[in-house]
VODOGU-111021 format. One record per residue (C-alpha): residue in one letter; x, y, z. Coordinates in steps of 0.02 Angstrom, whole numbers, padded with zeros to 5 digits, always signed. Layout:
<recs>
aXYZ ...
</recs>
This chain:
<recs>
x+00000+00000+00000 x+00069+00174-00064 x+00058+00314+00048 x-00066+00390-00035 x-00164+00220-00017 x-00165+00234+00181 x-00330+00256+00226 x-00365+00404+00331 x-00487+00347+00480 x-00554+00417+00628 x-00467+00272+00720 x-00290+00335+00644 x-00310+00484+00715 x-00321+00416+00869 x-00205+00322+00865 x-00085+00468+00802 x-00163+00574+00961 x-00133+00443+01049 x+00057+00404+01000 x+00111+00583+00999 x-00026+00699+01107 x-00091+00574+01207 x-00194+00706+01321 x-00296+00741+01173 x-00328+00564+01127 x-00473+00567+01211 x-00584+00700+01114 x-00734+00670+01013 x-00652+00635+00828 x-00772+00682+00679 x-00744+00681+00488 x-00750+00867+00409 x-00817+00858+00231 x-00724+00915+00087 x-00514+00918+00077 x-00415+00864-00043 x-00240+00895-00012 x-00257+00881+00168 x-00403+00801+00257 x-00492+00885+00426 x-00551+00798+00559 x-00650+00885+00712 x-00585+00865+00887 x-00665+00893+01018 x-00774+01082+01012 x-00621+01194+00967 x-00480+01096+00900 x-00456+01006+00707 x-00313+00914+00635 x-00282+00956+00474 x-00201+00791+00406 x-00083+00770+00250 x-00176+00651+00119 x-00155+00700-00069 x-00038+00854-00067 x+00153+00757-00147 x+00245+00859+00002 x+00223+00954+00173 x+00250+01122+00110 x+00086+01189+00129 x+00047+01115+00318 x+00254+01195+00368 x+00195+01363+00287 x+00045+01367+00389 x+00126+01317+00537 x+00261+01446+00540 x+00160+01589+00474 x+00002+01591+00559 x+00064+01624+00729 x+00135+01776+00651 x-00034+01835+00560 x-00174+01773+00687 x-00153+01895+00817 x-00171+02046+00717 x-00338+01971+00602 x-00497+02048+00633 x-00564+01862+00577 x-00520+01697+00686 x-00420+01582+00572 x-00351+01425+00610 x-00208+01439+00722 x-00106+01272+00755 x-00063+01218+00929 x+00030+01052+00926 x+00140+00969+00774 x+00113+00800+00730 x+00289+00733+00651 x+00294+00569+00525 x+00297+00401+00630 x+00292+00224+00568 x+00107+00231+00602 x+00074+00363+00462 x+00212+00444+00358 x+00153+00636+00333 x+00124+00764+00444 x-00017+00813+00525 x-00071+00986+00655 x-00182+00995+00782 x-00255+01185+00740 x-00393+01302+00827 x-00555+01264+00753 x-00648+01393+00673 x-00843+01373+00685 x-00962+01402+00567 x-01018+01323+00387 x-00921+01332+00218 x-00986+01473+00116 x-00996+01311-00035 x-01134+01238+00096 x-01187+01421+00170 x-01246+01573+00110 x-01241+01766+00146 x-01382+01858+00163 x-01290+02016+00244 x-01220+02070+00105 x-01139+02242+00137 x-01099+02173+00321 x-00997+02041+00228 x-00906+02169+00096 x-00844+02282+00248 x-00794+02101+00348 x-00700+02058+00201 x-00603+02232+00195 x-00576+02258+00363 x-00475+02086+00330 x-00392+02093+00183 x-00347+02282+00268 x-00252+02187+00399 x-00211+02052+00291 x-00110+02149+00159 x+00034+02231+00228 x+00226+02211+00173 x+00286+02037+00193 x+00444+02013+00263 x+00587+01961+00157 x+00578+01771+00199 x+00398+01747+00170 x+00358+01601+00067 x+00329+01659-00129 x+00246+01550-00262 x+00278+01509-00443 x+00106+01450-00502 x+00017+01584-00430 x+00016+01776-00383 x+00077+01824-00530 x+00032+01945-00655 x-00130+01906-00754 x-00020+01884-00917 x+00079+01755-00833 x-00065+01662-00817 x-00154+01648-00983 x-00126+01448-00991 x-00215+01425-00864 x-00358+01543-00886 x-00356+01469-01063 x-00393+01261-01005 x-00540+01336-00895 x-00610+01449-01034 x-00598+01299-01155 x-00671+01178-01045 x-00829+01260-00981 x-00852+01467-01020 x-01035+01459-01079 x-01047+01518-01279 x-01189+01641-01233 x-01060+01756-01124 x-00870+01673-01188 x-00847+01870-01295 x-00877+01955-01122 x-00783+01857-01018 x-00622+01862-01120 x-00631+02049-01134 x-00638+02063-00924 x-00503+01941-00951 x-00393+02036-01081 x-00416+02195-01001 x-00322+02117-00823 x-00203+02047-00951 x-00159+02234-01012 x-00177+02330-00849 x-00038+02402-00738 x+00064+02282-00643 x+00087+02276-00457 x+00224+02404-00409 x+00205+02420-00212 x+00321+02299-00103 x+00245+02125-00089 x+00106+02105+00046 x+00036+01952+00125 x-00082+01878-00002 x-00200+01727+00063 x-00201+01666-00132 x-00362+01544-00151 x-00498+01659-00078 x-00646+01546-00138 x-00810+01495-00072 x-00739+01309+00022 x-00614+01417+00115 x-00732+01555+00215 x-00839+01504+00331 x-01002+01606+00367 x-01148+01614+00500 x-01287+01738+00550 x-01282+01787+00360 x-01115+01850+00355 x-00907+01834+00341 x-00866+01732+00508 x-00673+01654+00467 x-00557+01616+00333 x-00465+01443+00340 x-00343+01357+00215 x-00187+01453+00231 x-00087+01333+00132 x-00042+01443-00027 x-00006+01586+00063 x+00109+01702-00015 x+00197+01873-00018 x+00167+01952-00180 x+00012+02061-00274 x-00156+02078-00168 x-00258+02076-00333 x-00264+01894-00305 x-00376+01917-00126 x-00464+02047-00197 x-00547+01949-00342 x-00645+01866-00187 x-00755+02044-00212 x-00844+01943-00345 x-00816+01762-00308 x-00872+01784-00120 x-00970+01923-00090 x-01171+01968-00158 x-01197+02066-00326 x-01189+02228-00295 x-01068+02239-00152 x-00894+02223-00242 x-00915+02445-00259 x-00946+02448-00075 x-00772+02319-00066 x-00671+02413-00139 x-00733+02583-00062 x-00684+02501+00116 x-00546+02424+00063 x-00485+02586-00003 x-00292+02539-00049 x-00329+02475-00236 x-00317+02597-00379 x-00398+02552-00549 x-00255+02427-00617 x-00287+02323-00461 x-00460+02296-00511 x-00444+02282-00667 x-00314+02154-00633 x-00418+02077-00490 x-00572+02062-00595 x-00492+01970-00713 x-00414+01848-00599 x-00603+01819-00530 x-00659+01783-00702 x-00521+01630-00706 x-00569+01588-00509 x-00743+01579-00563 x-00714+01470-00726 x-00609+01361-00600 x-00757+01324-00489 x-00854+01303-00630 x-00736+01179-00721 x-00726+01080-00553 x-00921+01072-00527 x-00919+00987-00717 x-00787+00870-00650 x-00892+00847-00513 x-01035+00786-00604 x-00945+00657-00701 x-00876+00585-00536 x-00695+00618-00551 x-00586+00629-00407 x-00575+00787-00323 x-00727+00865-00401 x-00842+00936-00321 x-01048+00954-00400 x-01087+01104-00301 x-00966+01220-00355 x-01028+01233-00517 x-01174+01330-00489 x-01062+01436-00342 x-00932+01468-00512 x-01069+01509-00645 x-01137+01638-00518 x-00986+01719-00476 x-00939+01717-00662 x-01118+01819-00692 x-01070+01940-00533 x-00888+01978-00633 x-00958+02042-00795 x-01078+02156-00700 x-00939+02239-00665 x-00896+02316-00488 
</recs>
């Protein structure tokens, strides 16, 4: 059996608990739907491990542990925070961190109803969020970068699933990112995959923002697509008025980057739907909607 084979079970985690933090060994243990890379399991009221399963290497579990320390204490959102380490053992050969849990339901499950409450919640964050990075924060090749770095990419989801009624429009949002300014501030801390599986929400609004993993220090444009591909229509105006740091190349840029986020959901609602792994059927209709919400503009 490969390692990727192992099968992740609420009895592992015990017995991981159990062989490293044995004090916690004896919380309730429940399965978190959803996860790919790295699978979630609930334990106890306010603690998760977050456990290694398809991602090829630690890096995104390491980044999270040594960086969110840093940002948690000055986020006007809770986030996950970890609190023990859970090191590779003969038992199971990835890591694994026990992390603060952060209560409430997926925005892909959820819904907000308050939606200017939620477009100043999101500012006030990506406010905090975005300042300059220090010089040894983690960067990223395969994202963060300029919209005409990225056309391959944008290009497979267009191909694969941009409806023919509005395919002219959303190229043109997509073009114009690809010809605005670039990014000339110093590079800020950038969440990087802002979409509707990694907020939570409850009493109709913004509650917490988990999945740290692709973190990076580099242009904010990529959080501030979440305007469209989180938020109501009609709030992205009242974003960006709160958020007040990003001039007109920024949103440009940043509604172009939604228009690929959005195809993305899309594309993995489709694969969803056909049963391959890692798709997910809900986030098809969550994409197409966003997608509408980009090419009414801001």
């Amino acid at each position: 059996m490969t390692d990727t084979e192992i099968e992740i079970t609420a009895d592992l985690v015990r017995d991981l608990l159990q062989e490293q933090h044995p004090d916690l060994a004896g919380l309730a243990i429940r399965e978190v739907a959803g996860g790919w890379g790295n699978q979630m399991w609930r334990l106890g009221d306010e603690l998760a491990v977050r456990i290694q399963r398809m991602d090829p290497t630690p890096e995104l579990q390491l980044k999270e542990r040594r960086w969110l320390p840093v940002l948690a204490p000055r986020l006007p959102l809770p986030v996950p925070t970890p609190v023990r380490f859970g090191e590779p053992s003969e038992r199971f050969p990835k890591y694994w961190t026990v992390m603060t849990w952060v209560p409430g339901e997926p925005l892909d499950h959820g819904s907000i109803s308050r939606g200017d409450h939620a477009a100043d919640t999101l500012a006030g964050f990506l406010r905090a969020l975005h300042v300059e990075a220090p010089a040894e924060a983690p960067i990223v090749t395969d994202r963060g970068a300029h919209p005409k770095n990225c056309t391959d990419g944008f290009e497979n989801f267009f191909q694969a699933v941009a409806p023919d009624d509005i395919a002219t429009d959303v190229r043109a949002v997509w073009d114009d990112a690809v010809a605005a300014q670039a990014w000339e501030g110093p590079p800020v801390w950038v969440h990087g995959d802002l979409h509707p599986a990694n907020v939570v929400v409850s009493d109709g609004t913004l509650s917490g923002i988990v999945d740290f993993g692709d973190m990076f220090a580099g242009d904010p444009a990529w959080d501030l697509a979440a305007a469209w591909v989180l938020l109501p229509a009609g709030t992205a105006s009242r974003f960006f008025d709160m958020y007040a740091h990003a001039d007109e190349a920024a949103i440009r840029r940043a509604r172009g980057l939604a228009a690929m986020k959005s195809l993305f959901l899309m594309l993995m609602g489709q694969n969803g739907d056909r049963g391959l792994p890692g798709g997910k059927p809900n986030w098809g209709p969550v994409g197409r909607a966003a997608l509408d919400r980009v090419l009414k503009g801001v």
